[in-house]
C-alpha positions as CSV (number, residue, x, y, z in Angstrom):
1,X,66.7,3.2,151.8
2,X,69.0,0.7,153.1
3,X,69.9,-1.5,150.6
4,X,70.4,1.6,148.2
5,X,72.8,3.0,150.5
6,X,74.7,0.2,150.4
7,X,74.6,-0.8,146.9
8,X,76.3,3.0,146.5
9,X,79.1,2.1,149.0
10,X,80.0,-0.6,147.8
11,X,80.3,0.2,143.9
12,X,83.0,-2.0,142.3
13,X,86.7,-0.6,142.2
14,X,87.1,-1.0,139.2
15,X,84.3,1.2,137.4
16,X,85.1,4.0,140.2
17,X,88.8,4.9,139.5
18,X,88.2,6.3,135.3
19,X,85.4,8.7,137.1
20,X,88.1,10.3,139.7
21,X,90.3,10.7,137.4
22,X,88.6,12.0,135.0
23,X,86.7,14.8,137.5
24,X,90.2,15.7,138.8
25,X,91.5,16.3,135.2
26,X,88.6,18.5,134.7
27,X,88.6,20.1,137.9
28,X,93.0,21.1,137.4
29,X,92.1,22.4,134.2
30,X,89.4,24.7,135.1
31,X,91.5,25.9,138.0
32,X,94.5,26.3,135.4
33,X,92.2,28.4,133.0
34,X,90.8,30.7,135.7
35,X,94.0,31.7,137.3
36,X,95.8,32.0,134.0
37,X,92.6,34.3,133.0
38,X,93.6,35.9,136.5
39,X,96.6,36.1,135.6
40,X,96.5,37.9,132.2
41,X,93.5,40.3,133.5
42,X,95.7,41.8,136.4
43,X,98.6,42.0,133.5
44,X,96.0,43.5,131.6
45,X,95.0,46.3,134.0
46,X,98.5,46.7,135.5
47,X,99.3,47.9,131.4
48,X,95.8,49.8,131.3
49,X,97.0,51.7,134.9
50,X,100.4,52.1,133.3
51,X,99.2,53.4,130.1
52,X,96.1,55.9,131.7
53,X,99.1,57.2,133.5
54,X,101.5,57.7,130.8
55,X,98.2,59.2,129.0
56,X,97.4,61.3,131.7
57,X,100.8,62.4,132.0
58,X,101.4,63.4,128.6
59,X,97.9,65.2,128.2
60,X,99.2,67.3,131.0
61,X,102.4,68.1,130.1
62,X,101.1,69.0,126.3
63,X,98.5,71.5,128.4
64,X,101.4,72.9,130.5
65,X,104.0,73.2,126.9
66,X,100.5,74.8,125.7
67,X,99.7,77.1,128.5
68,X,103.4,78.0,128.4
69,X,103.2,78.7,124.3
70,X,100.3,80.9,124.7
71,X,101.6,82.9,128.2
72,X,104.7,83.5,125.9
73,X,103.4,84.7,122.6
74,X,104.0,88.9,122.7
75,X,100.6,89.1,120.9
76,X,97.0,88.8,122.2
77,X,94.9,85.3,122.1
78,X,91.8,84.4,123.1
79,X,89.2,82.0,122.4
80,X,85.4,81.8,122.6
81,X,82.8,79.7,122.9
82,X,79.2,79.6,120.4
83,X,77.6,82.0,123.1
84,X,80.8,84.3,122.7
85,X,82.3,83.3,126.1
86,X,85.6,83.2,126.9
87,X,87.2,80.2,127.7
88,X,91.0,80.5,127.4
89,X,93.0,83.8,127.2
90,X,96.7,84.0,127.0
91,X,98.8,86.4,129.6
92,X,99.5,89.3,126.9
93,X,95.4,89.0,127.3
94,X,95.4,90.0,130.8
95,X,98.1,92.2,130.3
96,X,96.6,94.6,127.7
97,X,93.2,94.8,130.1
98,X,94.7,94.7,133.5
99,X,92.6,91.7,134.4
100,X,93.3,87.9,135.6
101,X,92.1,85.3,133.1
102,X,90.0,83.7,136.4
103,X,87.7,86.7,135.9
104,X,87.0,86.8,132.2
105,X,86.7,82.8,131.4
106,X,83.2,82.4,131.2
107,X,81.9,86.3,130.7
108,X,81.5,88.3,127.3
109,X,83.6,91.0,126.2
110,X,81.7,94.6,128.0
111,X,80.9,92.0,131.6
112,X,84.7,91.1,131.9
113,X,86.3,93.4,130.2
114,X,84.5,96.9,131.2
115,X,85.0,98.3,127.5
116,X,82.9,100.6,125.7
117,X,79.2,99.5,124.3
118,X,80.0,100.8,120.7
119,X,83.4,98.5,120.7
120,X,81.7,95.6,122.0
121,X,78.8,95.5,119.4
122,X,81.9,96.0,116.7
123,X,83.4,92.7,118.4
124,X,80.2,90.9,118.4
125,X,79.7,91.7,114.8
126,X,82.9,90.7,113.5
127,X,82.4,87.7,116.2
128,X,79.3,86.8,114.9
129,X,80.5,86.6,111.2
130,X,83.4,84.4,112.3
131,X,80.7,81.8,113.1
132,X,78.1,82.1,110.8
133,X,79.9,82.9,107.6
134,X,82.3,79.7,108.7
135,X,85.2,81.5,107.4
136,X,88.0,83.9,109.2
137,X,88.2,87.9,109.3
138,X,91.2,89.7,109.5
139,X,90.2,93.6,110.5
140,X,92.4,96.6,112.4
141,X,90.5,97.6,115.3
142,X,91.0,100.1,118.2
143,X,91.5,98.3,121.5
144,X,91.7,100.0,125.1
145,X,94.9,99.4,127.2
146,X,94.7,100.0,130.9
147,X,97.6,102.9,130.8
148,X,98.4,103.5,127.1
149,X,95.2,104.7,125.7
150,X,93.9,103.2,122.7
151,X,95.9,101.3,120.7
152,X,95.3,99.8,117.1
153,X,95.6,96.1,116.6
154,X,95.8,94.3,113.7
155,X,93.2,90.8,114.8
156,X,92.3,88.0,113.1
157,X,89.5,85.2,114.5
158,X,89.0,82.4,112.7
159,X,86.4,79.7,113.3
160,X,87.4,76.9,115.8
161,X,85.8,73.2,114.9
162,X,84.9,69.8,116.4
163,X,83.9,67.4,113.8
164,X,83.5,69.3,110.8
165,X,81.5,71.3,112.9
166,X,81.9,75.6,114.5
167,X,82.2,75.6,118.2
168,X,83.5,78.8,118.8
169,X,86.2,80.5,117.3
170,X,89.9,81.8,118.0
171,X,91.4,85.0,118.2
172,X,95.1,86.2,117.7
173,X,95.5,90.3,117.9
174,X,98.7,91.6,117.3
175,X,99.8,95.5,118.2
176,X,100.6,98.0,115.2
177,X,100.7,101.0,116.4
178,X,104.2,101.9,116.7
179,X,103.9,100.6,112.5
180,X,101.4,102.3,111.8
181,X,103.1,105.6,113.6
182,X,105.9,104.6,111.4
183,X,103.9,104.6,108.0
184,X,101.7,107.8,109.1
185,X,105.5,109.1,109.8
186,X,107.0,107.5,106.6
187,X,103.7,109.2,104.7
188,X,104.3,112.3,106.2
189,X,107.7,112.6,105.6
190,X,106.8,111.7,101.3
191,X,104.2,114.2,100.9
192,X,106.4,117.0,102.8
193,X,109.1,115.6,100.1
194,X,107.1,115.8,97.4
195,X,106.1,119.6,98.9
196,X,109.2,120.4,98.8
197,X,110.3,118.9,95.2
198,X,107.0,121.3,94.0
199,X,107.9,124.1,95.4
200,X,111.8,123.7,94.3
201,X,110.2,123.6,90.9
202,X,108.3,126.7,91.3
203,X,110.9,128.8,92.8
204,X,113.4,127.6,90.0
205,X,110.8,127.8,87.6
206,X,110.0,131.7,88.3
207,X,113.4,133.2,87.4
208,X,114.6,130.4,84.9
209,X,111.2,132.6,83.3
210,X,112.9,136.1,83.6
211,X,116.6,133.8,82.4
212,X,115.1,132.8,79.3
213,X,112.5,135.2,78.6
214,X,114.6,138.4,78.3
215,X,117.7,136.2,76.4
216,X,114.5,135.9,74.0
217,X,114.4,139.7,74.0
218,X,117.6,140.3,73.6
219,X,118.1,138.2,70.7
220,X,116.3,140.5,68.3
221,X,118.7,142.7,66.7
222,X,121.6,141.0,68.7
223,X,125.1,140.3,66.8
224,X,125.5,136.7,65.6
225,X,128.5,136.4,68.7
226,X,125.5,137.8,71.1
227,X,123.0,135.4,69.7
228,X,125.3,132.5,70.3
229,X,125.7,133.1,73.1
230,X,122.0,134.0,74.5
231,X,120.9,130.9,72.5
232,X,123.4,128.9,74.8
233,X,121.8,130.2,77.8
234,X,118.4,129.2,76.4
235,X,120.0,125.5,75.6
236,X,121.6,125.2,79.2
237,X,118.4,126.7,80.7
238,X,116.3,123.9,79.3
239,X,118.2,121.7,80.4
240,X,118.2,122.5,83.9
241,X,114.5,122.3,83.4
242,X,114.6,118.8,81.8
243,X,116.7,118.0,85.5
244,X,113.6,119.5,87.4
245,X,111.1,117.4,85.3
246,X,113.2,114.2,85.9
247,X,113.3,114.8,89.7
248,X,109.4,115.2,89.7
249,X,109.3,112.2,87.8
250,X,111.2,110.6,90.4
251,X,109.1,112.2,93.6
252,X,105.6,110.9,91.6
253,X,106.8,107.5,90.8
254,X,108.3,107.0,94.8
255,X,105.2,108.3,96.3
256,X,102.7,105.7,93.7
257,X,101.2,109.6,92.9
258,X,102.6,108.4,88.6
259,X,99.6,107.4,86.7
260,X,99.5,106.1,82.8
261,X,96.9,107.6,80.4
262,X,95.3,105.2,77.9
263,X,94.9,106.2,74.5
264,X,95.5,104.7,70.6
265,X,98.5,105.4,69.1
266,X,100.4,104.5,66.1
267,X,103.6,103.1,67.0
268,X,105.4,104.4,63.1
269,X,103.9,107.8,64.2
270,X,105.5,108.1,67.4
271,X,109.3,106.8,66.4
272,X,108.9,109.5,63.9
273,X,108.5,111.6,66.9
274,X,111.9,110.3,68.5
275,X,113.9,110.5,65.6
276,X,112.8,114.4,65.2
277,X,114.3,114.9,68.1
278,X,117.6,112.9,68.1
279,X,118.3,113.0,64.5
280,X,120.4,116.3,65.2
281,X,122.0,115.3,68.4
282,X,123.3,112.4,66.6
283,X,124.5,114.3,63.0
284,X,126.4,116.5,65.3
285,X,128.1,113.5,66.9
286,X,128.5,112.0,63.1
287,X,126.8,108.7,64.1
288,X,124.5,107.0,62.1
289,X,120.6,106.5,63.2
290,X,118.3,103.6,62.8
291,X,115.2,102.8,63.1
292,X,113.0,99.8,62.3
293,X,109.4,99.0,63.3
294,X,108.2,96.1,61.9
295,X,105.2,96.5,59.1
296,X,101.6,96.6,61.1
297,X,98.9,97.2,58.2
298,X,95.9,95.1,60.0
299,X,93.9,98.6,60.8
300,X,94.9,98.1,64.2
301,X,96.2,100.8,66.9
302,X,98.0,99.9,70.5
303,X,96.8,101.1,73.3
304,X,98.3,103.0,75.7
305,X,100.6,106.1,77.1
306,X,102.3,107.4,74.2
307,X,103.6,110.5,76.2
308,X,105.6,108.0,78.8
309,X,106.3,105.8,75.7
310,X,108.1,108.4,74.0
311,X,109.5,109.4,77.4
312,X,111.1,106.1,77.6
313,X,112.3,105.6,73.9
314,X,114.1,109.7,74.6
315,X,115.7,108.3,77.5
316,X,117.4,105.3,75.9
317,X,118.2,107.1,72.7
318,X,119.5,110.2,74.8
319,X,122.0,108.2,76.6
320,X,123.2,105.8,73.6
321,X,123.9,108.9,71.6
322,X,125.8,110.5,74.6
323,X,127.7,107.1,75.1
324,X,128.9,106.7,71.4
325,X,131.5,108.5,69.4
326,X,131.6,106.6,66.5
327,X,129.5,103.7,65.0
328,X,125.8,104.0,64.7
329,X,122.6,103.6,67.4
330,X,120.0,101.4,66.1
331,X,116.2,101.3,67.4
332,X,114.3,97.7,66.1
333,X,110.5,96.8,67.1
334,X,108.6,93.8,66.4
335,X,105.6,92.1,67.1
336,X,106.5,88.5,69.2
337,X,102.9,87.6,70.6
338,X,99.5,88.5,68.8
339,X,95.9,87.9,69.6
340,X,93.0,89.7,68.2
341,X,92.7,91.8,71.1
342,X,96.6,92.4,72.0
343,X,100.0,92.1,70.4
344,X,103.2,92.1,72.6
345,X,106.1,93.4,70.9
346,X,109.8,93.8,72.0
347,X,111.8,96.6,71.5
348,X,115.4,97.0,71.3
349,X,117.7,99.4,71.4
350,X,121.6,99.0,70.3
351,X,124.6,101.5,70.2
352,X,128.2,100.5,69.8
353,X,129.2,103.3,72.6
354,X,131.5,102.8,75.4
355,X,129.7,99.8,77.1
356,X,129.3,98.7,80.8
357,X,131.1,96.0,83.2
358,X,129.0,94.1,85.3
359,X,129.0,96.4,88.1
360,X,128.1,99.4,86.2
361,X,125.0,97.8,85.3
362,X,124.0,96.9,88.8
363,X,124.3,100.6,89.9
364,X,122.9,102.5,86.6
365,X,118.9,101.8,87.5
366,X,119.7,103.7,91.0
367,X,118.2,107.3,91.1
368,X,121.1,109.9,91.3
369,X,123.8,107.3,90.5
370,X,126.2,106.8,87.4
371,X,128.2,103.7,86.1
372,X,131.4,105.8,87.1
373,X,131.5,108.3,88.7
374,X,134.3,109.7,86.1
375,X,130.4,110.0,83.6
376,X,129.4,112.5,85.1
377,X,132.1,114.8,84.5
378,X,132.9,113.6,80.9
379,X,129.3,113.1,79.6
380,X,127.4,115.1,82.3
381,X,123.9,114.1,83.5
382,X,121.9,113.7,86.7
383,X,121.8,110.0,86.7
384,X,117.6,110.2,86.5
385,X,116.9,109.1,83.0
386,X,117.3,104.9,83.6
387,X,115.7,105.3,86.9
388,X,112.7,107.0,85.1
389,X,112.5,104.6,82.1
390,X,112.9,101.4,84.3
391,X,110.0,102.1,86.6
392,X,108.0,103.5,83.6
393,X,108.6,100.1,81.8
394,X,107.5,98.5,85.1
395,X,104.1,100.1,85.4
396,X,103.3,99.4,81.7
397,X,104.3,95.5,82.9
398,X,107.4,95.1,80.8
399,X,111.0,94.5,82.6
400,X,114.1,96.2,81.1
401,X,116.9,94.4,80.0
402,X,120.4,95.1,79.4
403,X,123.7,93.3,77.5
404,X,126.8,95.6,77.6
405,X,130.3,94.9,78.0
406,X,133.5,97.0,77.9
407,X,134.2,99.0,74.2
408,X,131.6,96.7,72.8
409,X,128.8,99.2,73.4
410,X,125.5,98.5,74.9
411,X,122.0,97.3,74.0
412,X,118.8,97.7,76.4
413,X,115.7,95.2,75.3
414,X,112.1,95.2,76.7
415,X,108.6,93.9,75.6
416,X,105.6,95.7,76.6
417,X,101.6,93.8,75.3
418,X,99.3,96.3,74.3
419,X,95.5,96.4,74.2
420,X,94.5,96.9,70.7
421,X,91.5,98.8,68.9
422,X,90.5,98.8,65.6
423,X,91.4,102.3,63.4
424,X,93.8,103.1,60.2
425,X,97.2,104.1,60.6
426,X,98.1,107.7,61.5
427,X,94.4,107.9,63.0
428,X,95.6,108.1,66.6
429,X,95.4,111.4,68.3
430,X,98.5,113.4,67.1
431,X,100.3,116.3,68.7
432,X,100.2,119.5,66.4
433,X,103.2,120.1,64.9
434,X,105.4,122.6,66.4
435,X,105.8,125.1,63.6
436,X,107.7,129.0,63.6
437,X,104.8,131.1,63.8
438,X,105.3,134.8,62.3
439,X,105.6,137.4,65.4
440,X,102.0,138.4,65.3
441,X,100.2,141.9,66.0
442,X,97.3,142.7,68.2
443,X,95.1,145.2,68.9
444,X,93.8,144.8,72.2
445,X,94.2,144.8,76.2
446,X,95.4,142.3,78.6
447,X,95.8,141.9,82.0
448,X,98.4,140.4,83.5
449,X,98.0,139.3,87.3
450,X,102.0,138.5,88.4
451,X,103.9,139.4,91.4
452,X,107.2,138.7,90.6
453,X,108.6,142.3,89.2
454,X,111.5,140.4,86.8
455,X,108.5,138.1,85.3
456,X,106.5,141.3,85.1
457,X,109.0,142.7,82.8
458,X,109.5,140.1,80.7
459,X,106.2,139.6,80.1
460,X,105.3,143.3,79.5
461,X,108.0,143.6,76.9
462,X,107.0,140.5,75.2
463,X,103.0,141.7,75.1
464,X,103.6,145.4,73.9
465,X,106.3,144.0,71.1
466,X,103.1,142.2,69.6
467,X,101.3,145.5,70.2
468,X,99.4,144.7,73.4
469,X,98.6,147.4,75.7
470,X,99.2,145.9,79.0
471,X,97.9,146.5,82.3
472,X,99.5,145.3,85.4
473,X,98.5,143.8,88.6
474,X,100.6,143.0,91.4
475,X,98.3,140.3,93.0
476,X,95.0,138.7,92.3
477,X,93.2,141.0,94.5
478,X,94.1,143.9,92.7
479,X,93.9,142.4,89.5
480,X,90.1,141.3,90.5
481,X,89.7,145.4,91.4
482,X,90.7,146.8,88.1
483,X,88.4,144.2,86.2
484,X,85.9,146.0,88.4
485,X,86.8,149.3,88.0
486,X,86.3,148.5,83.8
487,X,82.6,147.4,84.4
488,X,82.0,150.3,86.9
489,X,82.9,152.7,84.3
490,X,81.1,150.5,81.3
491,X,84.3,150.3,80.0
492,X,85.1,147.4,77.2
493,X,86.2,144.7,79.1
494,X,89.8,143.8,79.1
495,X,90.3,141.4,75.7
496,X,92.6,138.4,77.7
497,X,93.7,137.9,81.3
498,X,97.4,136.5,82.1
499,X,97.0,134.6,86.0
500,X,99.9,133.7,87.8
501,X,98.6,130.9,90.4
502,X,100.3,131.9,93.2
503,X,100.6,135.6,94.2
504,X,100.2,137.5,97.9
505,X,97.1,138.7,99.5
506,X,94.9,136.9,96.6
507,X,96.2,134.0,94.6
508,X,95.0,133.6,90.8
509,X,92.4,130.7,91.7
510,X,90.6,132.7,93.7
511,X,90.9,135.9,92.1
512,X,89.5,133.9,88.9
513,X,86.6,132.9,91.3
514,X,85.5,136.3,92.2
515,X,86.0,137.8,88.4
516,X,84.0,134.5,86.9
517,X,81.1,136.0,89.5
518,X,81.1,139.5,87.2
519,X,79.6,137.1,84.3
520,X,82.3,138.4,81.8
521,X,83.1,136.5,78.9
522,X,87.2,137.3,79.0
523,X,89.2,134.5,78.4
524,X,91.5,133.5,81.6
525,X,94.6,132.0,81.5
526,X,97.3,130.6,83.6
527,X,100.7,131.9,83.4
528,X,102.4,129.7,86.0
529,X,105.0,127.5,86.9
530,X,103.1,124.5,88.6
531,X,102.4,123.1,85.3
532,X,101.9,119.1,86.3
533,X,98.7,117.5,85.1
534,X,97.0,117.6,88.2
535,X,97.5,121.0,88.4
536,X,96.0,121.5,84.9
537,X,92.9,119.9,85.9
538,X,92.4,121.8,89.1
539,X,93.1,125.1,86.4
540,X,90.1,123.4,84.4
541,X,88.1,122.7,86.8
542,X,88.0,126.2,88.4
543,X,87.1,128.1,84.6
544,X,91.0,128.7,83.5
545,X,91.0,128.1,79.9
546,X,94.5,127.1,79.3
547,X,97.7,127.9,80.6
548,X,101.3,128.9,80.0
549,X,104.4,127.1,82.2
550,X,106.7,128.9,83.1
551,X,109.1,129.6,81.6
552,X,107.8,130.0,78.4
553,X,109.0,130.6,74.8
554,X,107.7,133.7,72.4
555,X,106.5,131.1,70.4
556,X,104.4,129.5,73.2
557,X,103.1,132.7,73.8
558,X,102.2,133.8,70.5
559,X,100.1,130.6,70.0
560,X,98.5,130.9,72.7
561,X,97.2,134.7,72.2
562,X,96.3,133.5,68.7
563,X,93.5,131.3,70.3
564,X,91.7,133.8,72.2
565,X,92.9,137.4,70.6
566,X,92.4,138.1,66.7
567,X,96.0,139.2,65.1
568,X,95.3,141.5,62.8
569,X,98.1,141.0,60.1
């Protein structure tokens, strides 16, 4: 033990020193690493502090811009967890209910919110769809307010996720009811409108009757001054009844109440049609009338509403003939797109009239407004017709165009694509042809059910002129009494009954209820100015056979006897 200790202490010097210096090198550099380590760790955690902070910060001032977005949004939001909890509401929330959020995060809708059972289990419905269907629901629903009552909200809740997956779903409600006041207000106010428009044309309607029903009469044996005259009043009287008919036109398109019919038609048929009726306006005026439709022999007829087509092309042709003193007015058709199963074809129609400026145009497609107001005065009018054809183009999915200037006259262009089926030319459905008919003679008995004394004489005269014996009745009631009093007295039954629609104490529907009820087999018909398609139906529909507008023409009338009473010359 010894001699080891002392061999260690005395070790040579010179084998020593390397050793030392070598342990001290190692031992400085593994101080050196640790506190640079130190060093960089504390860096390291002072940034980590720094950034947890700035984090932290940021996270609550996104919740308070948040919070703030959602206490300042006028409508209702809300959201809900997958057991239909609520776990964020907005203020308008506790606003509309009159509660503080504190007391509804965490409850359903009927345990914080006190409402009804039957508007709960709507909610939870429309809840429940939200998160099983995966998609959102938009829905106007009845929600309670804590003064106002019920009020209607228009909602939409949408699905809320985390990682492609549904963990509850959101909720935005928005109040309509003051719109939907508005639109019950703004529907109101239309259908009293298109009362009103109705009834104008009834009350109109009813004397125009009398106006030209006895300048009829009085044409008969009249001197040729008298009969140009009473033909005038017959002319101008149509007229103000093609006014009434645009201003319906106008009520039914405005209140979405215009509807197209779809049948085949030949397109060669109906310009035939047209130039009928313009050909004399536009020989008076000396102007030369075209009209070209290009060639269609592949068997095929359009589809569509001919009446409304024709409407359109009268519209157009009326106004280029009024617009032009000399020169010519020129209709052109042709097919631009075909398929087996449609063909689109543009229509054009030309005059070399007065023209428009630019700012005539803009104005002429308004209802009740003229290029100038000088037009009215000069060429008359009631500023309908474009209004009409425009929004008739519209529904059929055209768009009307128009290229006019100043002097150089006008030309309005469209292109409508019609369905097509298969059929011959001049197969389509056709109107009969208006012809004279020869003043007929009867014998037998009608009864005519009218109120209004003028319409009563009119009528009367026109009926016993074709040798008619006529019985009167002042309203349906009565009239319903003395088709009693026949079968009573086993009396032949009257041969034809004349029903005005709306009469005092009993109107004509009804009355034609109670006689239908007897089981005779006289023919009823309407004699009535409420003459719209509708009405027609309702006529149908209720065991009317046909009907008669008022006002009415002899030669109206006599066709219409001719169906249902024998002449006997």
């Amino acid at each position: 033990m010894q001699t080891l200790i002392s061999t260690i202490i005395y070790l040579d010097p010179t084998t020593q020193t390397p050793w030392l210096i070598g342990s001290g090198l190692l031992f400085a550099c593994v101080v050196t690493l640790l506190t640079l380590l130190f060093i960089q760790r504390s860096n390291e955690r002072r940034q980590l502090r720094k950034l947890v902070k700035e984090r932290t910060q940021a996270l609550e001032m996104e919740s308070a811009m948040l919070s703030t977005v959602y206490d300042s949004i006028a409508d209702i939001i809300f959201c809900k967890d997958m057991d239909l909890k609520y776990f964020r509401v907005n203020k308008a929330f506790e606003e509309q209910f009159g509660i503080e959020r504190d007391k509804v995060l965490g409850l359903g809708d009927m345990e914080a919110l006190g409402i009804p059972s039957d508007i709960a289990e709507s909610w939870r419905r429309c809840d429940l769809i939200v998160i099983n269907e995966r998609r959102p629901v938009r829905l106007e629903e009845k929600v309670p307010h804590v003064t106002k009552g019920m009020q209607i909200f228009e909602t939409i809740k949408t699905p809320l996720f985390r990682d492609g997956e549904v963990v509850g779903l959101i909720g935005l409600a928005r109040d309509i009811t003051h719109r939907k006041e508005a639109e019950e207000a703004l529907e109101n106010a239309s259908t009293a409108k298109s009362a009103f428009i109705s009834n104008m044309s009834h009350e109109i309607r009813t004397p125009m009757n009398s106006i030209v029903g006895f300048s009829e009469l009085a044409l008969d044996g009249a001197s040729p001054k008298t009969q140009v005259y009473l033909n005038r009043i017959i002319d101008n009287a149509n007229w103000l009844l093609q006014i009434i008919d645009d201003i319906l036109d106008v009520s039914k398109i405005e209140s979405g109440k215009m509807e197209l019919e779809i049948m085949p038609f030949d397109l060669k048929e109906l310009f035939d049609q047209c130039q009928t009726i313009i050909f004399p306006k536009a020989t008076e005026k000396g102007l030369k009338l075209f009209f070209y439709a290009e060639s269609q022999d592949d068997g095929q007829l359009l589809l569509g509403d001919p009446v409304r087509l024709r409407q359109i092309f009268i519209n157009l042709l009326s106004n280029a003939v009024k617009f032009t003193n000399t020169g010519m007015v020129r209709v052109t058709s042709y097919v631009k797109e075909s398929t087996d199963t449609s063909k689109g074809i543009y229509f054009e129609i030309r005059d070399s009239g007065i023209g428009m400026s630019p700012d005539q145009i803009s104005r002429i497609f308004e209802p009740f407004m003229q290029g100038d107001s000088s037009i009215t005065r000069k060429y008359g009018g009631s500023g309908l017709g474009l209004a009409i054809t425009q929004n008739l183009i519209n529904m059929m999915g055209g768009k009307l165009q128009v290229n006019s200037m100043k002097g150089l006259g006008s030309k309005f262009s469209f292109m409508l694509t019609f369905d097509t089926i298969a059929g011959e030319a001049g197969s389509s459905p056709k109107r009969k042809k208006r012809e004279n008919l020869v003043q007929p003679r009867f014998d037998a008995e009608v009864l005519v059910c009218e109120d209004n004394e003028m319409n009563q004489m009119v009528i009367n005269e026109h009926l016993t002129r074709l040798g008619l014996r006529v019985v009167l009745a002042e309203n349906g009631q009565i009239g319903v009494d003395k088709v009693q009093e026949k079968i009573r007295k086993n009396e032949k039954a009257f041969d034809l009954i004349l029903m005005d629609i709306h009469m005092p104490v009993m109107d004509g529907l009804d009355a034609t209820d109670r006689i239908l009820t007897f089981g005779i087999k006289t023919p009823i018909v309407a004699m009535t100015a409420n003459i719209m398609t509708t009405d027609q139906e309702i006529y149908h529909q209720r065991g009317i056979l046909d009907c008669i507008g008022k006002p009415f023409t002899s030669q109206e009338l006599w066709a219409c006897l001719q169906k249902y009473i024998k002449a006997i010359n």
